[in-house]
C-alpha positions in Angstrom: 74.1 77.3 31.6 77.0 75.1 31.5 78.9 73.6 34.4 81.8 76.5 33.5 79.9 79.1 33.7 78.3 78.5 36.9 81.2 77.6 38.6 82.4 81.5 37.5 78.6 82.9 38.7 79.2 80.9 41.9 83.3 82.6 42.5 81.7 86.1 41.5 79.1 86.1 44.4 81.6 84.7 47.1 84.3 87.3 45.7 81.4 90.1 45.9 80.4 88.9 49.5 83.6 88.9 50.9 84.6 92.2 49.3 81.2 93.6 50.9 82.4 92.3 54.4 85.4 93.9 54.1 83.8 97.4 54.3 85.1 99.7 56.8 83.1 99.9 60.2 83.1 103.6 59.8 80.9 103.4 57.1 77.4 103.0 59.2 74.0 103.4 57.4 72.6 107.7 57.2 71.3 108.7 61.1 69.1 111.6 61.0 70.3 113.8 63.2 67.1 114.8 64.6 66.6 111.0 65.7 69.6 111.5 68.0 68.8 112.3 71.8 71.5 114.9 72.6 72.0 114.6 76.0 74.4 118.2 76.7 74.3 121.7 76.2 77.5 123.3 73.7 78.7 126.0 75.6 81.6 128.6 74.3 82.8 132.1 75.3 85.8 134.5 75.7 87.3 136.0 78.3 88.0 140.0 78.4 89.4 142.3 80.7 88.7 145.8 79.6 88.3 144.6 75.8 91.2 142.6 75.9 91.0 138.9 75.8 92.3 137.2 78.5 94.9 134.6 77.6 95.0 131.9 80.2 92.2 131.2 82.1 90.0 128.3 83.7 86.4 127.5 83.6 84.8 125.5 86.5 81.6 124.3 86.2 79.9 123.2 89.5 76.9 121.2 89.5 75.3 120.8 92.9 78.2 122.4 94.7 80.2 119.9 93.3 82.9 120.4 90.6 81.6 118.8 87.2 84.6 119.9 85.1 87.6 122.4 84.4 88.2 123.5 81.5 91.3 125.9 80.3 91.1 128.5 77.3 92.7 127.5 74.0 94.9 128.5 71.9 92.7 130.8 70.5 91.9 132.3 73.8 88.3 131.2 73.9 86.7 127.5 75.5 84.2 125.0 74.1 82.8 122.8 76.3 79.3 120.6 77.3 77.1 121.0 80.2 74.4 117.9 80.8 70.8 119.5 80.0 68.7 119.4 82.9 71.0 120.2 85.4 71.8 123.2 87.3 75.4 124.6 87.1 77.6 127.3 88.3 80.2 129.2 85.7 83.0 130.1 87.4 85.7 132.3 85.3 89.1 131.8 87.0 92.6 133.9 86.0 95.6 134.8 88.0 95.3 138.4 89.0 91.6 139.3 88.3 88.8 138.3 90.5 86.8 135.1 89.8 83.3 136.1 88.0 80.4 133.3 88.2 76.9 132.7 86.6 73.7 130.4 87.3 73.1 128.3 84.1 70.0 126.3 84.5 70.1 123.5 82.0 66.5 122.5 82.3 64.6 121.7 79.0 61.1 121.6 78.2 60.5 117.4 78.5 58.4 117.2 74.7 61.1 119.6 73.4 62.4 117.6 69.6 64.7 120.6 68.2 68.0 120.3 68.1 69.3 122.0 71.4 70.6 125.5 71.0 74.7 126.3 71.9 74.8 128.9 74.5 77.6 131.2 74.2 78.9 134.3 76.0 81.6 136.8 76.3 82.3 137.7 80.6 84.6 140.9 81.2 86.5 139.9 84.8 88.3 142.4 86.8 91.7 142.7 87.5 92.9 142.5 91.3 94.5 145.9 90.7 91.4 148.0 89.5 89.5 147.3 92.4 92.3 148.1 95.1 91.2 148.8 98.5 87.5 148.6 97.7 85.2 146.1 99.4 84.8 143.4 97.3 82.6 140.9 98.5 79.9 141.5 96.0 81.9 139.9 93.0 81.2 136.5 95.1 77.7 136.7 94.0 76.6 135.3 90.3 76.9 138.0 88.0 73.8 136.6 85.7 71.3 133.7 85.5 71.0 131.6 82.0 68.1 129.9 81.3 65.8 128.4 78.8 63.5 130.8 77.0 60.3 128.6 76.2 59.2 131.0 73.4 62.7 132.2 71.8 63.3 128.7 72.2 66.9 130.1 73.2 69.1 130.1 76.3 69.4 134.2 78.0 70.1 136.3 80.5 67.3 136.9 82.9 67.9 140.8 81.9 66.7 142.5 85.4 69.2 140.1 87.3 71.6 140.9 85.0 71.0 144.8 85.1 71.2 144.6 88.8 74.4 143.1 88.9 76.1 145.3 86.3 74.9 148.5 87.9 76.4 146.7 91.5 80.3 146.1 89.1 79.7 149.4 88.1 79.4 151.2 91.5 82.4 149.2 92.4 84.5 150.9 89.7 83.0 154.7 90.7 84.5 153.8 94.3 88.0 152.2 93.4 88.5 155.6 90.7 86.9 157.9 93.6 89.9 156.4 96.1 92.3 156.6 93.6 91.8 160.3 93.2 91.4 161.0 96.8 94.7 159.3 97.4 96.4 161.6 95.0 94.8 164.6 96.4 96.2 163.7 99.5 
């Protein structure tokens, strides 16, 4: 090789290596995204009352009696939001002129569990102030369900009999508000 031609192979490798360090940061070797530790729960839902979805609302999430986060609906009407895993949280479904609605979500995660971590989702029906006039109300302050990890559906769900309990308890509530209402206009 002659003394031209290696001066060119010599300028071609520093032009290559400084073109290669000029590559964006964003472009970061393939992660597997199995190899990733996730560290939260995806959580999303709507908000009805009486098959209408509510508009504007707020989600707190309490973790130990203490508020974690607030989060307001969307434009869409629905919310998105993340929960740590391993934790043990309270829902609670806030909107001007219904009654606040809460759950037990308990985070908790097998310790050798490797899949990806599954996205719990829900829809919550919340009752306005109005439909339960003059009917004792101090049941809606307990949690209407309890969420947690299904070992073998390897899901998040509803412990059903809670859950059946509860809706039988909202349901009774309704019966009495509509059995006042029509003894008031008897009257």
């Amino acid at each position: 090789m002659n003394a031209l031609s290696k001066i060119l192979a010599a300028l071609l490798i520093m032009i290559s290596m400084i073109a290669l360090s000029k590559i964006p940061e964003e472009t970061k070797p393939l992660i597997i995204p199995a190899l990733i530790k996730q560290d939260s729960i995806k959580v999303v839902g709507l908000i009805y009352n009486n098959r209408n979805k509510l508009r504007k609302y707020t989600i707190n999430i309490y973790i130990r009696n203490g508020l974690f986060k607030t989060v307001k609906s969307s434009a869409r009407y629905n919310f998105e939001t993340n929960v740590p895993i391993n934790s043990y949280c309270t829902i609670e479904i806030n909107a001007e002129g219904y009654y606040a609605k809460r759950f037990i979500f308990d985070t908790s995660i097998p310790s050798d569990y490797s899949n990806s971590i599954p996205e719990f989702s829900f829809d919550m029906d919340v009752f306005a102030e109005k439909e339960l006039d003059g009917v004792n109300t101090s049941a809606l302050d307990l949690p209407v369900g309890i969420v947690k990890y299904n070992n073998k559906k390897e899901k998040f769900e509803h412990n059903k009999s809670y859950t059946k309990k509860m809706k039988k308890v909202y349901k009774d509530l309704l019966i009495e508000s509509q059995m006042q209402d029509r003894m008031q206009l008897t009257n």
